[in-house]
N, C-alpha and C positions, 0 to 999 in steps of 0.2 A: 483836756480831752483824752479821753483811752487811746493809746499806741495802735490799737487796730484798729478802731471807726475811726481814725486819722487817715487811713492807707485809702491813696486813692484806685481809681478803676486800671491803670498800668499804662504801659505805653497806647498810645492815641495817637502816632503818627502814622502815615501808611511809608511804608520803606519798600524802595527798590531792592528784588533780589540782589546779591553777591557774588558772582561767579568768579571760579578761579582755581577749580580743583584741576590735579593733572586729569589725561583722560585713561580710563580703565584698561589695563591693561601694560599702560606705561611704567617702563623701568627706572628707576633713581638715579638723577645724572652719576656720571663719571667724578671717580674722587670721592666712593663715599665716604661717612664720618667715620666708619669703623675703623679708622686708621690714623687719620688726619685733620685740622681743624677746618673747620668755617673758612672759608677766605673772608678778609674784611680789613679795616683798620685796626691795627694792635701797636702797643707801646712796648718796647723793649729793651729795655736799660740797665746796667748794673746795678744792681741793690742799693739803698741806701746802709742797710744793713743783712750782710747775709744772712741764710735761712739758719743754719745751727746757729747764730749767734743771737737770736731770737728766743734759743733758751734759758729763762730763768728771767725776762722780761717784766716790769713791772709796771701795771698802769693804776696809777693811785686812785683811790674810792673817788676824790672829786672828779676824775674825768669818766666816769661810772653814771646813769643812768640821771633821775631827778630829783631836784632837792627835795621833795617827802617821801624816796626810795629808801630804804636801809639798804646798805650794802659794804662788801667788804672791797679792798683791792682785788686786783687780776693778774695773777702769775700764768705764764707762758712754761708749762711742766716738759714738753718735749716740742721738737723742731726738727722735722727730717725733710730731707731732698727725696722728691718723688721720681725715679723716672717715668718718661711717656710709655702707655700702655696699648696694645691694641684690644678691642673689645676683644671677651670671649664668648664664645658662640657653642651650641649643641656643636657635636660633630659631624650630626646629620640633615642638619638643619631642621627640626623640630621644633615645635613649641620648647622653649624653657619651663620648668615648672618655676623657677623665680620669676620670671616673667606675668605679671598681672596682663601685660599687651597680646598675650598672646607671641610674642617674635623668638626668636633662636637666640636670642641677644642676652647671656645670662650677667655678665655687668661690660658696661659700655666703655670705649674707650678713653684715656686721661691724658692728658699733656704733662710736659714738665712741671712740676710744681716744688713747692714748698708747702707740706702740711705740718699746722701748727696746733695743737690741743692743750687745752689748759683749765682753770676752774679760776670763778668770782668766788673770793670766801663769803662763808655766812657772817650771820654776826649776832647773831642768838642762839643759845644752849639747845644740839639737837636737832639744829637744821642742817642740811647736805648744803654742801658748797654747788654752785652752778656750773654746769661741765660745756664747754664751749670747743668749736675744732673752725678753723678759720684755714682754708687751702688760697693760695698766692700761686696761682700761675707764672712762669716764668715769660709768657709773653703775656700783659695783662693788658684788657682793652680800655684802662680806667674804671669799670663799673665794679660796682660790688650786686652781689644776688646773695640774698636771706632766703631759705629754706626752714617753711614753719615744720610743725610736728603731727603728730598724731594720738590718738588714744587721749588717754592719759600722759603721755610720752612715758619718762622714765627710761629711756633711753638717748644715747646721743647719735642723732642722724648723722650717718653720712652725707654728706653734701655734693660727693663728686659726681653723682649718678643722675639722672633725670627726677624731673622737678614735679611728675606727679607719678603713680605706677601705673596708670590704665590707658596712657594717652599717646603712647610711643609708638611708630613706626617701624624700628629698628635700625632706621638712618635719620633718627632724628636729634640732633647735637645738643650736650648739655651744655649746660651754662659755663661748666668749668674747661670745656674744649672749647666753646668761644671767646675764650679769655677773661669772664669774669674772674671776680675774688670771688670767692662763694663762703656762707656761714651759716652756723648751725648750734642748735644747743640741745641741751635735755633738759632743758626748763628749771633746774633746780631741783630735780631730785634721780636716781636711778631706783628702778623696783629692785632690781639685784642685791639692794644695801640694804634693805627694809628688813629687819630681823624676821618678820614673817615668811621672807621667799625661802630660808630654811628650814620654815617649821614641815612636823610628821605631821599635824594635822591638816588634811586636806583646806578645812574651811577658812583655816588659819591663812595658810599658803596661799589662798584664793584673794587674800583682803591686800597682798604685797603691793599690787598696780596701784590700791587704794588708800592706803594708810597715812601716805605721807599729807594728804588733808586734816590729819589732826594737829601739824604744824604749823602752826601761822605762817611762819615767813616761807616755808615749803609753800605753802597754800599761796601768797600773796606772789610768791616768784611765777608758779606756775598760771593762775590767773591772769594777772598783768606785768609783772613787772621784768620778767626773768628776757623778753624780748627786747626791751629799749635797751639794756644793759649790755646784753649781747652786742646790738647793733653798735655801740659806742665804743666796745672792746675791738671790734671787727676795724672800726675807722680809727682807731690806734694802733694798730697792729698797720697797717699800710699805711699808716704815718712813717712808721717806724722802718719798715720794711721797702715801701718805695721812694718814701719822702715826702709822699702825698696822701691828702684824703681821697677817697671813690671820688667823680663826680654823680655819675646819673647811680640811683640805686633800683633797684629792684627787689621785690617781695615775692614767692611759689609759696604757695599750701595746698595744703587738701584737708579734709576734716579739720581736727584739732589748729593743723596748721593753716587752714582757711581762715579761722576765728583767728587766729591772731594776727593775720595778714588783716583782719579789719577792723582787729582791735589797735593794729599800727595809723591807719588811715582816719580812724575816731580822734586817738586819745596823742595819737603823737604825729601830728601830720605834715610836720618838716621833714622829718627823718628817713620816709621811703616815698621816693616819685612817681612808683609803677608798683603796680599791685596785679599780681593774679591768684584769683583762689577758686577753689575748688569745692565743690559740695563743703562750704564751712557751718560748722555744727554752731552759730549763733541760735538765740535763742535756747540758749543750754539748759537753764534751770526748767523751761517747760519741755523742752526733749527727754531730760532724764526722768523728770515726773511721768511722764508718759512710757516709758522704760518700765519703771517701776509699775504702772497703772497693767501694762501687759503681762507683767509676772505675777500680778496678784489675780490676772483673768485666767490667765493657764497654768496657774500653781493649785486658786485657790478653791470651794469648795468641790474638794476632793479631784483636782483634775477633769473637772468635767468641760473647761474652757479648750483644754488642751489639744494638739493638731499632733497627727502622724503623717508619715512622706505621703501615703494615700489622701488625704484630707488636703493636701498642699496642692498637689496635683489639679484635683477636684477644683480648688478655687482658682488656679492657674488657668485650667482649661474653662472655666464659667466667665473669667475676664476675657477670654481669646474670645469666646464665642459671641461674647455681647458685646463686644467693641473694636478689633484687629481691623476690620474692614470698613472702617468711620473716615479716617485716612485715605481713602482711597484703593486701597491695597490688604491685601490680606496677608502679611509677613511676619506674622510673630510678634512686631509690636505694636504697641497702643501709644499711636504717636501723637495723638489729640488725645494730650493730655489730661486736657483742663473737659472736654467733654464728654468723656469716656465713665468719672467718678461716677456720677447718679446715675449713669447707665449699667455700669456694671453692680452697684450696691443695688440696684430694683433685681438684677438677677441672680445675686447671690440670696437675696431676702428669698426669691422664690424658691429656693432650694433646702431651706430649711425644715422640718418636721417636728411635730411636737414632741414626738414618743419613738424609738425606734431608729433613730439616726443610722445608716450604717457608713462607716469611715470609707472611701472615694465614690460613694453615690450621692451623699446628703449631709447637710450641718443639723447639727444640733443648736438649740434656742443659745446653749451656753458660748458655744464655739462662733455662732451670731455677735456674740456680747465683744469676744474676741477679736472677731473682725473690726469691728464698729469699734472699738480701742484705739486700734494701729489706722485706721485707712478712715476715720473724723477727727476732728478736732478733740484735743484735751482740751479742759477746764481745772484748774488745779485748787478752785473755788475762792481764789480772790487775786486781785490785782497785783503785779509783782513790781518789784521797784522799778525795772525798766521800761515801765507801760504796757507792759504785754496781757493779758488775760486768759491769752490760750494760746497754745499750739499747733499749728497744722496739721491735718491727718497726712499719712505718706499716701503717694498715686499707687492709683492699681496699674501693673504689668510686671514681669518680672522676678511670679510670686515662686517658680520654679527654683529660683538659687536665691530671692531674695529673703522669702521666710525660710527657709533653711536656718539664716542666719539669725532672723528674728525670734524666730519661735523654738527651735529645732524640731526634732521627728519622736526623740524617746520621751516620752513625760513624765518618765520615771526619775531623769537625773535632776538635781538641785545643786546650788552654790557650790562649788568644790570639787563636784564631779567631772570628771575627764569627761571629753566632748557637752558640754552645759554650753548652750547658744551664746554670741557674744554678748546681744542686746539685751541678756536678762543678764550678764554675766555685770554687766556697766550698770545697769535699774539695781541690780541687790547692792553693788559695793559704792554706788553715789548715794541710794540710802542708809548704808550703815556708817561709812564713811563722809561723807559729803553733808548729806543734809540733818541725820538726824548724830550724828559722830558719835555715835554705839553699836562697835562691832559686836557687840553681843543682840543684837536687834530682831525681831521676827518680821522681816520685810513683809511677807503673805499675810498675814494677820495682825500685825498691830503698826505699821506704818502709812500716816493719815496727815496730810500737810498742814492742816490747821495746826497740830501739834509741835510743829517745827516752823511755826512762819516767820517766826523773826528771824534764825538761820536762812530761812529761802529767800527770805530779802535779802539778805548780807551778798550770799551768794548770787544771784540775782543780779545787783549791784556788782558785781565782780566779774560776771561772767558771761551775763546775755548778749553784748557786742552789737548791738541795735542802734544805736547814736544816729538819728536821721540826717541832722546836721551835719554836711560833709562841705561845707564852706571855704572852711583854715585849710582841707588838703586840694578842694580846686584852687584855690589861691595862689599854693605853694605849687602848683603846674602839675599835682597830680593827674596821672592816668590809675582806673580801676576798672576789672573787668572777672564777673562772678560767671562759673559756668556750675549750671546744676542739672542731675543728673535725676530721670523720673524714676527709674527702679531701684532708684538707693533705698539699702538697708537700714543705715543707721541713722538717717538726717532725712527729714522730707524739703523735698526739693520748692513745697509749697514755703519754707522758711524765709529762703534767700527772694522768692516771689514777693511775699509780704513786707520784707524791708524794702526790698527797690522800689515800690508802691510809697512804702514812706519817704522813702530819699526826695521821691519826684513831689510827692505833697509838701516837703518843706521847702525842696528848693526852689519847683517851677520845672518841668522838662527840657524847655531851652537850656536853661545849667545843667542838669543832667547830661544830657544830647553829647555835652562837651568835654566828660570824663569821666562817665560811664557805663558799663554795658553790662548788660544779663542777657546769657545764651541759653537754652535749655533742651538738653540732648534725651529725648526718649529710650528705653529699653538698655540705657545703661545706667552699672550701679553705684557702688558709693565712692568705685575709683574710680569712675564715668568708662566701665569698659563693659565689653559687650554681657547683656546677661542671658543671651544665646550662646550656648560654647559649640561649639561646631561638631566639637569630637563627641556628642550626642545625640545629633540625629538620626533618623532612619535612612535607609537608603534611597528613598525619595525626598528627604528633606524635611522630613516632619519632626516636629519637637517632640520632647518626652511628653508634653501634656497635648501633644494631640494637633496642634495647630500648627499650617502653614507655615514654611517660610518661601522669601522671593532670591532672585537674582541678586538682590541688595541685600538679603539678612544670611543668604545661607552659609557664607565665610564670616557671620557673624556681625552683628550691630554696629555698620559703620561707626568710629570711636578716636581713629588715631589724627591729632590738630597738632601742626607745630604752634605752641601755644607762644613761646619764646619770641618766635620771627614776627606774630600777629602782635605783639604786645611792644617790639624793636620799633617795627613799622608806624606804632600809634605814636610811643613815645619820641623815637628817633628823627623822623622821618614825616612826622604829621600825618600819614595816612591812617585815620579812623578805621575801626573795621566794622563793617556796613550790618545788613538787616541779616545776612547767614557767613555764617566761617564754615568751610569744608572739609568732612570729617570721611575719612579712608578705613577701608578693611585692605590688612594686606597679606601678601606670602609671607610667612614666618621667616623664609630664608632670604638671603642677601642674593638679589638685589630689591627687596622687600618688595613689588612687582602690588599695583593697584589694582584690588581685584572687587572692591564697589567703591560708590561715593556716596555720599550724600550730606542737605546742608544742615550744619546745626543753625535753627534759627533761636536770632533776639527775642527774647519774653517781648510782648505775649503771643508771638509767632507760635505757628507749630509748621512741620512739612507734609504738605499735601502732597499726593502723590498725581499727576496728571497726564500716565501715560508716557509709553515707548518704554525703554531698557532699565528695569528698577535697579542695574547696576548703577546707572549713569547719575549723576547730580541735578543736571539738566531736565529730570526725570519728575522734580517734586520743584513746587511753589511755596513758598514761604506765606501763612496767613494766619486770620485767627480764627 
């Protein structure tokens, strides 16, 4: 049976709200993190072997990853003592512009550690070795925490910093200040090393992110393999280092690093006991078709598909106007989610004209074409190896910073050129690199899936992360917990929707019920942070396109969840986290002061708003 006439109708239980946010207005206890760790139980011992003597460390290919893996040994290249660090913060206590949360917090504070980086070799002609950085707490709580990647990666994450960008507080503790291990990798390849990231020609330079897929074992590390291997390295390394293996593990992602946070849960479901991800880009090979499907609506006959910031606007403000106040409330987002789609596409239909379109009054039939690309379902005209047959269209709200990034505003630029939108940036170099592996390729005009469907299967097979069956990781006492986010740009939030529909059709929802959870946060994007920015509105509150905000949006789309302590709790502690988790807007500055709430509800919840203080949490009902 097709992958998606399998997906049942979602959750069916009715759940009791979850209360438990501070209340508005409240300060951050005393002791905050920006200095000091978590109080709690921590282990602290003399090394089994100290931190510099950790370099030049060897862990042999057999204790590396699985027996149909390729792979090389893992050398330990440097080993330095870290001292504790206290966050740094603006000076004035502003927003950070490193900061995705919006807080003053430009990187968070570190304990003592031992940071350890090294590389897995390859073991075929022309593939990059896998760049791995594993930090050893000097007080370490026994756990280990894996931090997945992003993009493409092609770079190696830092690990000591907060475990997603958009979800932070300012006094919210990472993983490495509670004492985790924490680990991290670049998946098997760096774009820095791609002989393209030094070419003169722009379109050259453009394919750097992208090249390293015309290497197999590049390809196969990054896909799946390049994570089990890490993790194996990671519990070698604090063999080696405390004497012991982790006990409880933990998984953080977001995009890229979502997917593999549930490609660990699928395909290797001993090895991580807690999972949290983030808007993950499962579902890949029909995401990036639809990538591509949007570049050839706004590229191709002659730009006529194309949007300008006027036209962005225009649909922004036609989504506010036909749906903001479905919710109960009229604040800027479209937080009935699931009810808002056919209400808003009947009003953008009505605004189209045959002849005559003028850019922020009216669409053109082509720019119609456009819309109904991004915000329905793909079709990529045949069945892909992981059962899928289409992809979700992304929600409407958001369209203000979200097609920004989708479409951009100039229609003039292409591949190569400075400022070219992300999301066409990912559709040109997964078609030229990826699916059809000819960077010399005319994505606009001659890439056509039927033409490449035995690579889209390969890929497909590699990379959709869809495995309904999640059996072996409840077995193994896994906890998992997806939060998706409705105005994301790069991933529809309907993805992560459609899997958990399959999870519960194979396993039953009592299984489910029991290890895990989909939350889904309205009006934020693809790092689930606000896609209202504050330092935007009018002096009454109004957005740039025109609509309303409340008491609850106008410091920005309730967004910041200690995601860590919700996930300690489930795991450590047995306490489930119920039908809403409580999501904060806050002062930038220390003592990061609560200035709304609101709750994110469980799929297929959304929050109703039912009257009294749209700051307050208390304020909206969890329904469908």
């Amino acid at each position: 049976m097709n992958w998606w006439t399998k997906c049942g109708a979602g959750l069916g239980a009715t759940m009791m709200l979850w209360a438990g946010a501070a209340p508005v207005g409240a300060a951050v206890p005393a002791g905050s993190p920006l200095a000091t760790t978590q109080a709690g139980t921590k282990t602290s011992a003399d090394p089994a072997v100290a931190c510099g003597e950790l370099e030049g460390l060897v862990i042999k290919a057999n204790k590396i990853g699985t027996a149909d893996m390729q792979t090389g040994a893992a050398t330990v290249t440097e080993a330095q003592f870290r001292p504790a660090a206290a966050a740094v913060t603006t000076a004035d206590g502003s927003p950070a512009k490193e900061s995705r949360s919006g807080t003053s917090v430009i990187t968070p504070a570190t304990p003592d550690f031992c940071q350890v980086t090294g590389e897995i070799a390859a073991v075929t002609a022309g593939a990059q070795p896998i760049g791995f950085q594993v930090n050893l707490p000097v007080d370490w709580n026994g756990r280990s925490a894996q931090f997945g990647g992003g993009g493409f990666n092609g770079v190696l994450r830092d690990a000591t910093g907060y475990i997603a960008p958009g979800t932070n507080s300012g006094d919210t503790v990472t993983p490495l200040m509670r004492g985790y291990l924490t680990v991290s990798t670049d998946s098997g390849h760096l774009t820095a090393a791609s002989p393209r990231a030094a070419s003169a020609d722009p379109v050259e330079r453009a394919g750097a992110p992208f090249d390293f897929a015309l290497n197999e074992e590049m390809w196969r590390n990054f896909s799946t393999d390049a994570y089990k291997k890490v993790h194996d390295v990671g519990q070698e390394i604090a063999k080696a280092h405390y004497g012991k293996k982790p006990g409880e593990t933990f998984w953080f992602g977001t995009s890229e690093g979502g997917r593999e946070g549930l490609l660990m849960a699928q395909r290797f479901p001993k090895d991580i006991d807690n999972i949290f991800v983030t808007t993950p880009v499962i579902g890949w090979t029909g995401l990036f078709n639809q990538f591509i499907e949007t570049v050839q609506a706004l590229e191709g006959n002659e730009g006529a598909g194309a949007f300008t910031a006027a036209d962005i606007d225009l649909l922004a403000t036609v989504a506010a106007e036909a749906c903001d106040g479905q919710d109960g409330i009229a604040d800027g987002v479209l937080t009935d989610w699931a009810g808002c789609q056919e209400v808003v596409m009947a009003a953008v239909e009505a605004k189209v004209v045959t002849e005559g379109a003028v850019a922020g009054e009216s669409f053109s039939p082509a720019q119609l074409e456009t819309i109904r690309t991004i915000f329905a379902p793909t079709d990529p005209g045949f069945e892909l190896a992981s059962g899928m047959d289409r992809y979700p269209g992304f929600f409407f709200g958001g369209e203000a910073y979200s097609l920004h990034q989708k479409v951009g505003t100039d229609p003039s630029l292409r591949f190569g050129d400075t400022g070219y939108a992300n999301y066409k940036l990912y559709g040109v170099g997964a078609a030229k690199y990826v699916f059809a592996q000819d960077p010399g390729l005319d994505v606009v005009n001659d890439y056509d899936p039927a033409d490449y469907r035995e690579r889209i299967q390969e890929v497909s097979r590699d990379m959709d992360t869809v495995e309904a069956d999640l059996s072996a990781f409840q077995r193994h006492g896994g906890k998992l917990t997806i939060l998706e986010c409705t105005a994301d740009y790069a991933q529809s939030a309907g993805m992560g929707m459609k899997y958990y529909d399959s999870v519960v059709e194979a396993m039953g929802q009592d299984q489910v019920d029991e290890f895990l959870r989909l939350y889904v946060s309205p009006g934020t994007d693809h790092g689930c942070t606000s896609a209202i920015d504050p330092a935007t509105l009018a002096e009454d509150g109004t957005t740039t396109y025109d609509a309303p905000t409340s008491a609850g949006t106008v410091h920005g789309v309730p967004h910041n969840t200690d995601w860590v302590t919700v996930m300690e709790d489930w795991a450590l502690n047995g306490d489930a986290p119920g039908a809403s988790v409580a999501a904060t807007a806050n002062d930038p500055a220390a003592p990061f002061e609560v200035l709304a709430a609101k709750p994110i509800c469980r799929y297929p919840l959304h929050a109703q708003y039912t009257g009294g203080d749209a700051a307050q949490e208390d304020s909206y009902h969890c329904e469908e």
